[in-house]
N, C-alpha and C positions, 0 to 999 in steps of 0.2 A: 587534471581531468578525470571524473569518473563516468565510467560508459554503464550503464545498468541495460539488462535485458530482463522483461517479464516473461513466464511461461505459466502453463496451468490452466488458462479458461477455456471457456466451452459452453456448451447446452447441457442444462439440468433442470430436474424437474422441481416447483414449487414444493418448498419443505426436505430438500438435498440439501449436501455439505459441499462445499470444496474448497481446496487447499492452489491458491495462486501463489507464486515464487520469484523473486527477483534476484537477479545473481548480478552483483557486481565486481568490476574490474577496475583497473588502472589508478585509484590511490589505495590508503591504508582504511578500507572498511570500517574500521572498530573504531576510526578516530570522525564517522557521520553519522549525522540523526536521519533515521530513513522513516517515509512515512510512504504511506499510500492515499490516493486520488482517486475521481470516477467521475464520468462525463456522460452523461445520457444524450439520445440526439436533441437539440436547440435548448442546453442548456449547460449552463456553467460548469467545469471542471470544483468538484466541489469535496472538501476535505473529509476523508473516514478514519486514518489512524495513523498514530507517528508512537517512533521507538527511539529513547533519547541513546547518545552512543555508547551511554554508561550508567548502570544503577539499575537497569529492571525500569526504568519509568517510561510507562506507556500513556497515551492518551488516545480517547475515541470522540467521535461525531458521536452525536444522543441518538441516531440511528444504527448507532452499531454496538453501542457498548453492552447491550445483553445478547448481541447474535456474531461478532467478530472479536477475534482474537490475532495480534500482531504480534511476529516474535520473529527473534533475529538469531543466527546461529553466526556467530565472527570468524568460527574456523572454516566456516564455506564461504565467507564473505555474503550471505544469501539472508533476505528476510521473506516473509513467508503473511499469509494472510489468509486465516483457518473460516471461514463463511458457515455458520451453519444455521437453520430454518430459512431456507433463502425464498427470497420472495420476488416477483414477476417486477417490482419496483426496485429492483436490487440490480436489475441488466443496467450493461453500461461499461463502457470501456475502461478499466482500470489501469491506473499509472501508479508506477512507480518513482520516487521522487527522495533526492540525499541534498542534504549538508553540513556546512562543515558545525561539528559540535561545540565547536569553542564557541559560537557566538547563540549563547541560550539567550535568544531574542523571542521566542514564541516558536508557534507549530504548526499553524490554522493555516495560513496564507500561504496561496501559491506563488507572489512574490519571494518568499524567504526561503527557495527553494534553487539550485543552480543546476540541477541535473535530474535529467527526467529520462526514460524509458518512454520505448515505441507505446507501449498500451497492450493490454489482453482482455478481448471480448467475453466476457462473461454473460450469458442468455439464460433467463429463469421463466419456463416456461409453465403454463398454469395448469 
């Protein structure tokens, strides 16, 4: 079982940065691919960035790859998700989300995912 906790959102203003954080527990960190999630109200949980558990390989949603940066630190067990130009279409609940890395099946789907974090509100206001 890995248990993940998000911390870091909040209210900011349109064209702020912030730096959201997920700390996980309870297996061996450096052996999941962690990515992060986001859910607006009446709309799908839908995929913004994944860090595989080994190699530096990241991948982004086409809406995030020139304004988010995902990076993961294994000696805090902790992955991180650096926002910045943030926009009023950018609120939205964000999750965090692990699995196991042995199985390089893909990144995109919230299926292929075993463990998720409560979520941190992120508000961008204009």
């Amino acid at each position: 079982q890995v248990q993940l906790v998000e911390s870091g959102g909040g209210v900011v203003q349109s064209g702020d940065s912030l730096r959201i954080s997920c700390k996980a527990s309870g297996q061996t960190f450096s052996h999941y691919d962690m990515a992060w999630f986001r859910q607006s109200p009446g709309k799908e949980r839908d995929f913004v960035a994944h860090a595989r558990w080994s190699g530096g390989i990241t991948y982004y949603a086409d809406f995030a790859k020139d304004r988010f940066t995902i990076s993961r630190d294994n000696a805090k067990s902790t992955v991180y998700l650096q926002m910045n130009s943030l926009k009023p279409e950018d609120t939205a609940v964000y999750y965090c989300a692990a699995k196991n890395g042995i199985y390089n099946e893909g990144y995109g789907s919230r299926s292929l995912y075993a463990y998720w974090g409560q979520g941190t509100q992120v508000t961008v206001s204009s």
